[in-house]
C-alpha positions in Angstrom: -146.2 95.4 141.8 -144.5 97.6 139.4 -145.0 97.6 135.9 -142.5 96.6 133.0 -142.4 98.2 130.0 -140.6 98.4 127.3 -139.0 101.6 128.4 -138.1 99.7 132.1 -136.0 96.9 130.2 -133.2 97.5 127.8 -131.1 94.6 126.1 -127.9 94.3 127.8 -124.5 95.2 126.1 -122.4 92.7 126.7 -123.4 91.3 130.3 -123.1 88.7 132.0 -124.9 85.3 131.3 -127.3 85.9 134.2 -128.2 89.4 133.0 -129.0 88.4 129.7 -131.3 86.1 130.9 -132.8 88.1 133.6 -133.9 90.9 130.9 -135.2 87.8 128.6 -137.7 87.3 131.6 -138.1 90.4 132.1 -139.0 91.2 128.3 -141.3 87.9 128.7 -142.9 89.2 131.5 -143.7 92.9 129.4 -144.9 90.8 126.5 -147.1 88.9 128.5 -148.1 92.3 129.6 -149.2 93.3 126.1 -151.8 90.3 125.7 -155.5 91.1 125.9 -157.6 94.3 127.2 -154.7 95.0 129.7 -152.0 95.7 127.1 -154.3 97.5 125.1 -155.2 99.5 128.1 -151.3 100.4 128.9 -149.9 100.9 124.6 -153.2 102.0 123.3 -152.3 103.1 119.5 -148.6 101.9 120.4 -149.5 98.1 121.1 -147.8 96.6 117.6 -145.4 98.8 118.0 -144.3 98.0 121.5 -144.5 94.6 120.5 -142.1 94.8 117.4 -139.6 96.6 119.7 -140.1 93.7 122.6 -139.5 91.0 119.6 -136.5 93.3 118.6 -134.9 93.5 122.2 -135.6 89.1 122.6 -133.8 88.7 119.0 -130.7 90.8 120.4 -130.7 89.1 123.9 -130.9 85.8 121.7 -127.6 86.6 120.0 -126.0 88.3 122.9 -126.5 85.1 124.7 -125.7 82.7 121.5 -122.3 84.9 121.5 -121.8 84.9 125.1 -122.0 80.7 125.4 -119.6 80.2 122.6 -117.0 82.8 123.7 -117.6 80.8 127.4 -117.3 77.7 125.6 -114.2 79.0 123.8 -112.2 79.6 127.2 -113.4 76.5 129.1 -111.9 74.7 125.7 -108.5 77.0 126.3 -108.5 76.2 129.9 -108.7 72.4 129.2 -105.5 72.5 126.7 -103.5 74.0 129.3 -104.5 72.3 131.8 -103.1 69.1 129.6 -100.1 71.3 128.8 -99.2 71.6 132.7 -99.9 68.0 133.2 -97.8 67.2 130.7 -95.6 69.3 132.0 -95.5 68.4 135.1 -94.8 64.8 134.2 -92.2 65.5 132.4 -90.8 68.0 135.1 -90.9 65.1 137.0 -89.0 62.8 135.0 -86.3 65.2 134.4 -86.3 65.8 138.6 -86.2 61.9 138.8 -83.4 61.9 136.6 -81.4 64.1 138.5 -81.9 62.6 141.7 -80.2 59.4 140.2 -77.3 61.3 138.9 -76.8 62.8 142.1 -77.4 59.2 143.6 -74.7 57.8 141.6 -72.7 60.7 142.2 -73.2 60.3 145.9 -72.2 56.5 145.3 -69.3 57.0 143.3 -67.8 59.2 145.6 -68.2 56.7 148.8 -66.5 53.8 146.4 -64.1 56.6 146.2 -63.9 57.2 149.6 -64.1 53.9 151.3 -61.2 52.4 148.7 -58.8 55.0 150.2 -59.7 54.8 153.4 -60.6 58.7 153.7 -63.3 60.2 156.7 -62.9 63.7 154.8 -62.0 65.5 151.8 -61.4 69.1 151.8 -62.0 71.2 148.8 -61.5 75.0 148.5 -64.8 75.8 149.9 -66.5 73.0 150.2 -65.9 69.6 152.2 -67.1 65.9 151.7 -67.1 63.7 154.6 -69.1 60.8 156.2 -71.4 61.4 158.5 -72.4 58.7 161.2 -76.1 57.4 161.2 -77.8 54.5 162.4 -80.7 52.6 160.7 -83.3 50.0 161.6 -83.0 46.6 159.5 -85.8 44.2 160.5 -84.7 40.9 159.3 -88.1 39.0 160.0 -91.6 39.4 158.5 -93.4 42.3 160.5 -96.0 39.9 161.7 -93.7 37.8 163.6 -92.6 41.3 166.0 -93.9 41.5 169.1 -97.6 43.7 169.0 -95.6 46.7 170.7 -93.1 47.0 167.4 -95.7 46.5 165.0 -98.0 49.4 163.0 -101.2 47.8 161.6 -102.5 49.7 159.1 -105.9 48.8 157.9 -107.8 50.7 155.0 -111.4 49.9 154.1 -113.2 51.6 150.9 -116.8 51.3 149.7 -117.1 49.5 146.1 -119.0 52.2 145.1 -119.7 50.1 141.4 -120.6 47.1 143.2 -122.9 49.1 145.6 -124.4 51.1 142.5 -125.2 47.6 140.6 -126.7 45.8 143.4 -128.9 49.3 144.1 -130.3 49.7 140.4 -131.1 45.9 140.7 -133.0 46.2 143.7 -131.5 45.6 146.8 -131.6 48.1 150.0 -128.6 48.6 151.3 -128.6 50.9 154.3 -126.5 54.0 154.9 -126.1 53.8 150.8 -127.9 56.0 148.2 -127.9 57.2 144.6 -127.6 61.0 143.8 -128.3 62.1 140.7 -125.7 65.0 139.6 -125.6 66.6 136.2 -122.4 68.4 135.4 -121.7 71.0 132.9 -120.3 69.5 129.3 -118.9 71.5 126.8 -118.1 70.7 123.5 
């Protein structure tokens, strides 16, 4: 096994969150090194010395890593405002695109009223035409139950009560094929 020393681990400049902590093991490690004969056998004269340096290089990692959480903490909190922005965003993209879409509904609906009054199958414009176009649509006058099997589409859709199950669990009862994970998740403030 190799042997740290003060000389093996450096305090990082701006690293990563796992490298910071990596070299504050690793600095553990070197000042676990230093205790008893062993450390005196290794530093000799230099022991208090080494030790001062190892406390130095923990204090820097400390701040490095202090600094590093809140400028981490800082983006998350950034990401989370625009994700609200675009969600907000995106609703009220939506609105406006609902909006539209019942302009161009009227629109559409105006100009068959139009249409129908005169009695036209076609208007020609200078480069662009309106006309009718022929389609067919199914209207199913009866409740879908009363069709015959072969015209109907049952569509059935069964989900766990995940509450209920979790209630009736931390009171006691077994229920198979069910089972509470613990999860942590990271929080931010």
């Amino acid at each position: 096994m190799e042997t740290v020393t003060t000389e093996t681990v450096e305090a990082p400049k701006k690293q990563t969150m796992f490298d910071i902590q990596k070299a504050i093991k690793d600095l553990m490690d070197v000042r676990e090194s230093m205790s008893g004969e062993e450390g005196e056998d290794i530093y000799g004269d230099q022991l208090e010395s080494a030790r001062e340096e190892v406390k130095t290089c923990i204090l820097e990692l400390a701040k490095q890593e202090s600094d590093k959480v809140d400028s981490t903490v800082f983006v998350m909190l950034e990401m989370d405002a625009r994700v609200a922005f675009l969600k907000a965003y995106e609703h009220r993209m939506a609105n406006k695109r609902r909006a539209v879409e019942n302009e161009l509904s009227r629109l559409k609906d105006n100009l068959e009223f139009v249409m129908i009054l005169n009695n036209l199958e076609r208007i020609k414009g200078q480069r662009h035409m309106i006309s009718f176009r022929k389609s067919s649509a199914v209207i199913v006058d009866v409740k879908p139950e009363e069709l015959d099997e072969q015209f109907q589409k049952i569509v059935t859709t069964v989900t766990a009560k995940k509450a209920d199950i979790k209630k009736a669990i931390k009171a006691g009862d077994t229920i198979s094929g069910v089972h509470i994970e613990e999860r942590q998740s990271v929080q931010y403030k």
